[in-house]
C-alpha positions as CSV (number, residue, x, y, z in Angstrom):
1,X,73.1,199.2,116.4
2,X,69.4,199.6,116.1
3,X,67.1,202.6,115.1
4,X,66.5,204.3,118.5
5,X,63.2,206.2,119.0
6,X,64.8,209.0,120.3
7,X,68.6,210.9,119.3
8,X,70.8,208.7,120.6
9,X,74.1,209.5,121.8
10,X,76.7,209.7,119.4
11,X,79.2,211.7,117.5
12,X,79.4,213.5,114.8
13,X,81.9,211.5,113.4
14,X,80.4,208.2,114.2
15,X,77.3,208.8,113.0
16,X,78.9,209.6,109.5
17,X,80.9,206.8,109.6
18,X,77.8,204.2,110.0
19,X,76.0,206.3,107.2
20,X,78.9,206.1,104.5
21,X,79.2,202.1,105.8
22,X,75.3,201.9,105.1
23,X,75.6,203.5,101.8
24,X,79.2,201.4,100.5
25,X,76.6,198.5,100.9
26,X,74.1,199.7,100.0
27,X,76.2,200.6,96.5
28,X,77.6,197.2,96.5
29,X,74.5,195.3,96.9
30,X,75.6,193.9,100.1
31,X,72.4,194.3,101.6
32,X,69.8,191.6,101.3
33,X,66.0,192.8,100.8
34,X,65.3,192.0,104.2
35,X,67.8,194.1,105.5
36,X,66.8,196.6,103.4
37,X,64.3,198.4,105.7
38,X,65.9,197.9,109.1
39,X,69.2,199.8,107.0
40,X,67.2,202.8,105.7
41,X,65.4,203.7,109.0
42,X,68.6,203.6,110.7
43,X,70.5,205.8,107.7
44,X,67.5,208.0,108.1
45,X,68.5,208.6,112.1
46,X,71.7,209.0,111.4
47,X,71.3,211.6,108.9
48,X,69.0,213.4,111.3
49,X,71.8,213.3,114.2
50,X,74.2,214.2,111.5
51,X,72.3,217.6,110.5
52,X,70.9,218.3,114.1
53,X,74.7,218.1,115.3
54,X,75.8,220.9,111.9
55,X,73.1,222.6,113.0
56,X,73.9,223.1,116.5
57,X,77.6,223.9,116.0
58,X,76.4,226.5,113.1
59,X,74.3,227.8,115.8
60,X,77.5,228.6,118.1
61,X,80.0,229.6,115.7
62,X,77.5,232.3,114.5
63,X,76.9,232.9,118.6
64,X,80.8,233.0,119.1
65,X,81.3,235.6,116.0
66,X,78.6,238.0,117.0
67,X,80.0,237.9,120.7
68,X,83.5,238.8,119.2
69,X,82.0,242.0,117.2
């Protein structure tokens, strides 16, 4: 996959996935230097979708309590 310019479509679950396969290479030096780059911008999206998508379901747990009260 390649880095999107907007927040692509994708799970939660996926998106961690991808980000824990970029860092086991990235730990095993299984990443060339020119690959380097292109890896990082993409772990940098997915962290963003990963936090956007924690954020959100914080958002409506704390909705769902405070509608239960």
């Amino acid at each position: 996959m390649g880095v999107m310019s907007k927040q692509e479509e994708i799970t939660y679950t996926a998106a961690f996935e991808e980000l824990k396969e970029i860092v086991d290479q990235l730990e095993n030096d299984n990443i060339s230097v020119d690959e380097l780059t292109e890896k990082m911008k993409r772990a940098t999206v997915l962290m963003k979708i990963c936090r956007d998508k924690l954020t959100k379901t914080e958002e409506e747990v704390n909705k769902t309590i405070a509608e239960l009260s």
